[in-house]
DRENTOR-623669 format. One record per residue (C-alpha): residue number from 1; residue in three letters; x, y, z. Coordinates in steps of 0.1 Angstrom, whole numbers. Last residue first. Layout:
# residues N
[NUM "ALA" [X Y Z]],
...
END
This chain:
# residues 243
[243 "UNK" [-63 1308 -564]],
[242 "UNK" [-55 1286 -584]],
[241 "UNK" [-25 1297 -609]],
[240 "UNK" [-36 1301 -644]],
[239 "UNK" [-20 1273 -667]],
[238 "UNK" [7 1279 -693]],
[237 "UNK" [6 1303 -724]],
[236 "UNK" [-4 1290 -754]],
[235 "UNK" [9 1296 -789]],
[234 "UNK" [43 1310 -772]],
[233 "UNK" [48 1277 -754]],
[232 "UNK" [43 1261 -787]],
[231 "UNK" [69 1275 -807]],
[230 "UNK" [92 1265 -776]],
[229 "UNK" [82 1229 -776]],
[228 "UNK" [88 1229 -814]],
[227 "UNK" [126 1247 -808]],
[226 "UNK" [130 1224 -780]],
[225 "UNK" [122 1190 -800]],
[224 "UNK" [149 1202 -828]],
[223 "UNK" [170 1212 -802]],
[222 "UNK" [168 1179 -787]],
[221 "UNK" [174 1162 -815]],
[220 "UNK" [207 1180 -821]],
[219 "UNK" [214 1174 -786]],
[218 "UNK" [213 1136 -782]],
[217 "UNK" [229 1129 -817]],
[216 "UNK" [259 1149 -804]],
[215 "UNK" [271 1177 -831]],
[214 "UNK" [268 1202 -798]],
[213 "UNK" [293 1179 -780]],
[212 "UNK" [313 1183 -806]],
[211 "UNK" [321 1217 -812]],
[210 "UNK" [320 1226 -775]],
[209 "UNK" [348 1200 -770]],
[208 "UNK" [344 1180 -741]],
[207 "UNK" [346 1169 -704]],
[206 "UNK" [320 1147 -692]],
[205 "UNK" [298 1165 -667]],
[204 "UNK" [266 1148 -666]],
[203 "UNK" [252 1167 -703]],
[202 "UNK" [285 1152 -718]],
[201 "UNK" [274 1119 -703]],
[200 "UNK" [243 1119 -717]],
[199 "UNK" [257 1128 -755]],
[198 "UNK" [283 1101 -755]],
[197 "UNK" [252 1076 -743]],
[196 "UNK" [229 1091 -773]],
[195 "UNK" [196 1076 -779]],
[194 "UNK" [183 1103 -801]],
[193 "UNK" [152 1124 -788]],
[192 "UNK" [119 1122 -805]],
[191 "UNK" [89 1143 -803]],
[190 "UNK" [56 1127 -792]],
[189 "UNK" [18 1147 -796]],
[188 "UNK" [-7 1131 -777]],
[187 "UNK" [-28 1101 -784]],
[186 "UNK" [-8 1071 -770]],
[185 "UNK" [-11 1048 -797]],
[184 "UNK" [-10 1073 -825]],
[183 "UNK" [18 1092 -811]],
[182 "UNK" [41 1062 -806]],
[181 "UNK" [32 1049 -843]],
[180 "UNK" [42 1084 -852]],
[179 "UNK" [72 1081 -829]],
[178 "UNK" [89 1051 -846]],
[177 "UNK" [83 1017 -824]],
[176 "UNK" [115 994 -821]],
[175 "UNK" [133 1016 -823]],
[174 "UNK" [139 1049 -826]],
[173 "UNK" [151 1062 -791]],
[172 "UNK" [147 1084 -763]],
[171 "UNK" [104 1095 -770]],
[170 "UNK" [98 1125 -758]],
[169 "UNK" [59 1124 -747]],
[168 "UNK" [42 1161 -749]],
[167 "UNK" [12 1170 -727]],
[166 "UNK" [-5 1203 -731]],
[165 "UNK" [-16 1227 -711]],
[164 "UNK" [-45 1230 -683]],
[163 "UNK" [-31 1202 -667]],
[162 "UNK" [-37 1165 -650]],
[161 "UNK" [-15 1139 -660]],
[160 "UNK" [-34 1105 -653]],
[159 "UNK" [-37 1100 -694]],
[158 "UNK" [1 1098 -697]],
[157 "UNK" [6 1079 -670]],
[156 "UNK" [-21 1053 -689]],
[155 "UNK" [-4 1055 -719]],
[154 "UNK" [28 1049 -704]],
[153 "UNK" [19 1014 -691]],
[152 "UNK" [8 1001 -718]],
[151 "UNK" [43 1017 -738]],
[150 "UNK" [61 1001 -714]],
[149 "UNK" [42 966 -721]],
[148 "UNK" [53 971 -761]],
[147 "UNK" [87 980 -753]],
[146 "UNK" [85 947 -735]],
[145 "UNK" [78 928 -758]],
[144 "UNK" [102 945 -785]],
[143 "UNK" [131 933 -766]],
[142 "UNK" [164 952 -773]],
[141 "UNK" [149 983 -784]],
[140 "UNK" [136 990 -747]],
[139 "UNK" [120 1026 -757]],
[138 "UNK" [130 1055 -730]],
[137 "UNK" [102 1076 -724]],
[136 "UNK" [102 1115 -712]],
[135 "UNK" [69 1129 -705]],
[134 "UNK" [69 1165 -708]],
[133 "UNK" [45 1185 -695]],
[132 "UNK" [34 1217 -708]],
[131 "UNK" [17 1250 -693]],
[130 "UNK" [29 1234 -662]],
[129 "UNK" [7 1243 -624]],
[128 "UNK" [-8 1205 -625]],
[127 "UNK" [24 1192 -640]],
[126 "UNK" [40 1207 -608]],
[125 "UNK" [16 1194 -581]],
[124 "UNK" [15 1157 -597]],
[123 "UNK" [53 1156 -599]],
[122 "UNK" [62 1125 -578]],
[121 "UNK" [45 1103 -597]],
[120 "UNK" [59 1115 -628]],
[119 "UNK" [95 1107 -619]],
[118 "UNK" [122 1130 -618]],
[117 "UNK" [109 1170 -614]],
[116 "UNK" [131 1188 -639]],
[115 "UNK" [110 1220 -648]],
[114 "UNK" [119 1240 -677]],
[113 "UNK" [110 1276 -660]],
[112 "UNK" [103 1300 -698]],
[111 "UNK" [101 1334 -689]],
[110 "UNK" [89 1369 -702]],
[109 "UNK" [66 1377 -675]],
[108 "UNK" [61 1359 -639]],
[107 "UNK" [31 1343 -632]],
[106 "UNK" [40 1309 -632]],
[105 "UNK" [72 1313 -617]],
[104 "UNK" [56 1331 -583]],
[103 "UNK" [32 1301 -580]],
[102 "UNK" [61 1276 -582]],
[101 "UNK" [80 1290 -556]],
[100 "UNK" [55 1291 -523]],
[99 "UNK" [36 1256 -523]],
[98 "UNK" [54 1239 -547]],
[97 "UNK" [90 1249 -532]],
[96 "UNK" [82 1236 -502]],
[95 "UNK" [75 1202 -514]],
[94 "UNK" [110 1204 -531]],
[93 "UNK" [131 1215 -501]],
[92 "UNK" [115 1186 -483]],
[91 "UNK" [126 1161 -506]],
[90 "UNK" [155 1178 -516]],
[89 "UNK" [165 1177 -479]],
[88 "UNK" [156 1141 -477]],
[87 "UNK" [172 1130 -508]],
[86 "UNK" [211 1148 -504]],
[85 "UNK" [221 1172 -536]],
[84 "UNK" [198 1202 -526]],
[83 "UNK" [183 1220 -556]],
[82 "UNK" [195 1237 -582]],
[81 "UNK" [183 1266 -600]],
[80 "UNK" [192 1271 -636]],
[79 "UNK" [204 1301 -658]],
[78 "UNK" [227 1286 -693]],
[77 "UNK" [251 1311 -700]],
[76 "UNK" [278 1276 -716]],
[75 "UNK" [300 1282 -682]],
[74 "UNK" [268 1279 -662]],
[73 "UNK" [248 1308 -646]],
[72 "UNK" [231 1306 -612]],
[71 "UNK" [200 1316 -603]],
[70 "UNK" [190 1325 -564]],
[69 "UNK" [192 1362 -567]],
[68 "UNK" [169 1363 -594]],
[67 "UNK" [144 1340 -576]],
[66 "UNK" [146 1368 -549]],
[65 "UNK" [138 1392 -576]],
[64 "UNK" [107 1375 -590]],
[63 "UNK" [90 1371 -553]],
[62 "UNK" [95 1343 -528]],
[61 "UNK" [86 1350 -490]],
[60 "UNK" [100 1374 -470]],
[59 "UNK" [111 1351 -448]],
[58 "UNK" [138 1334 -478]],
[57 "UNK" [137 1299 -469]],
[56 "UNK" [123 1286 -499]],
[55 "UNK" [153 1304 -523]],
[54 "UNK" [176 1293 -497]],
[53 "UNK" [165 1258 -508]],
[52 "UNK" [161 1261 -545]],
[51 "UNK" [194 1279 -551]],
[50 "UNK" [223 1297 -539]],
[49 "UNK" [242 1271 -534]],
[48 "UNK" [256 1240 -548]],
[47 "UNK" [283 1258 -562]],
[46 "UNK" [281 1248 -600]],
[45 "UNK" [304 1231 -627]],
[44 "UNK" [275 1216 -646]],
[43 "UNK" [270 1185 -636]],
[42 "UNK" [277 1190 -603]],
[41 "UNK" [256 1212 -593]],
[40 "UNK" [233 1200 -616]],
[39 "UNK" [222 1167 -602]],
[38 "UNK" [198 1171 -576]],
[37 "UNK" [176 1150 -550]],
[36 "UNK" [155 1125 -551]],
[35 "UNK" [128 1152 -545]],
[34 "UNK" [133 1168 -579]],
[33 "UNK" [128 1200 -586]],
[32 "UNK" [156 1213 -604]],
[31 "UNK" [150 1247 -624]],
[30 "UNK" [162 1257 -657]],
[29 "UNK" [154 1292 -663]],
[28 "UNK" [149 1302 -703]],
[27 "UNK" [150 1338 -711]],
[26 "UNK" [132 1335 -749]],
[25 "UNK" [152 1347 -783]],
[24 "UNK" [179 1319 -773]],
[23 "UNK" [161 1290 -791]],
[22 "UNK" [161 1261 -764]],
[21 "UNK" [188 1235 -775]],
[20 "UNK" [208 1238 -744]],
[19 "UNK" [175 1239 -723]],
[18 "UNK" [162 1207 -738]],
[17 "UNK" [194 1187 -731]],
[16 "UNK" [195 1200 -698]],
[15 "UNK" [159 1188 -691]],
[14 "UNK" [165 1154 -710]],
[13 "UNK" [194 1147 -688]],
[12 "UNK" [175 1156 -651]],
[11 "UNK" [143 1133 -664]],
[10 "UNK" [162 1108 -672]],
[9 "UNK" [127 1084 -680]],
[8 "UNK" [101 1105 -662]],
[7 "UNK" [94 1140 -658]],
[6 "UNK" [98 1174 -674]],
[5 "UNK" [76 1198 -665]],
[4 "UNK" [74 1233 -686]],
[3 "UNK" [62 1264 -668]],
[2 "UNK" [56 1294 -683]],
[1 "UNK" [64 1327 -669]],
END
């Protein structure tokens, strides 16, 4: 398996927005690793268990068919794990989860794991073990001073990730700064995801047509970024687990 770690800006909406747009010729897992605790229980319909929690607590450890047992399948087919809604038990839940479930995703065969773990400084582990990471950055189009300062500030997250992959910045709107002036600044490739609030709150739960929510800004761009994330997940494989 490959592990791809989304963190940042909406981490939890870019993930899901991602894995609906993810070309369907790879298994894709979606897994929820966030220590503030989860979201797509809810979001999607879901019981919030089995998932990342009993998944940790199995005694025998975690192996590929444990995590099997542990998936759960949305109404759209989409296969995620969830973790625990409340903070401290996703906290701890989560910092299990490096040490024993992460390890056994990476080496698994055949499988994409798109990783929501919120904010970057809470995913140093993760990114660390991810093929890819992906930094998600929301531009403030409303004050270009201070899209510049976020940008600052971004460049030097993005140069404190530590991985054996790649790191990717998806960039949530167009202005004021367009993505190749993004990627030039910051060094590292940046694909670009529409600023969609219709599209976000589909993604949390809203209620809507199939037909349009896929005709959303936010997911047609995010298919687009998927399907270049996914071509390069198959050009190089994620990080070797330490030993």
């Amino acid at each position: 398996m490959t592990l791809v770690a989304v963190v940042g800006d909406d981490a939890s909406t870019l993930t899901l927005a991602l894995a609906a747009g993810w070309p369907t010729s790879q298994r894709l897992l979606a897994v929820e690793a966030d220590p503030t605790g989860g979201s797509f229980a809810a979001w999607l319909d879901l019981p919030r268990s089995p998932g990342l929690a009993e998944l940790v607590a199995q005694r025998d450890g975690c192996t590929a068919e444990g995590i099997d047992r542990a998936v759960q399948r949305s109404a759209s087919g989409l296969e995620v794990l969830v973790a625990p809604v409340r903070e401290v038990e996703a906290a701890a839940v989560v910092r299990a989860a490096i040490l024993h479930v992460a390890p056994t995703l990476a080496v698994m065969d055949a499988v994409v794991a798109l990783v929501d773990c919120g904010d970057l400084r809470d995913a140093v582990e993760l990114a660390r073990l991810a093929g890819t990471v992906v930094v998600a950055h929301r531009q403030d189009a409303a004050s270009p001073a201070a899209a510049a300062v976020r940008l600052e500030r971004l460049r030097d997250a993005v140069s404190s990730v530590r991985t054996d992959g790649q790191v990717v910045v998806a960039v949530r709107g167009r202005r004021p700064y367009p993505a190749d002036e993004i990627a030039a600044f910051l060094g590292v490739p940046v694909v670009e995801i529409a600023d969609d609030p219709y599209g976000a709150a589909v993604l949390a739960g809203r209620h809507s047509s199939v037909r349009r929510s896929q005709a959303a800004p936010l997911l047609r761009t995010a298919r687009t970024a998927a399907q270049r994330l996914a071509a390069d997940v198959v050009a190089a494989p994620g990080a070797e687990v330490p030993a």
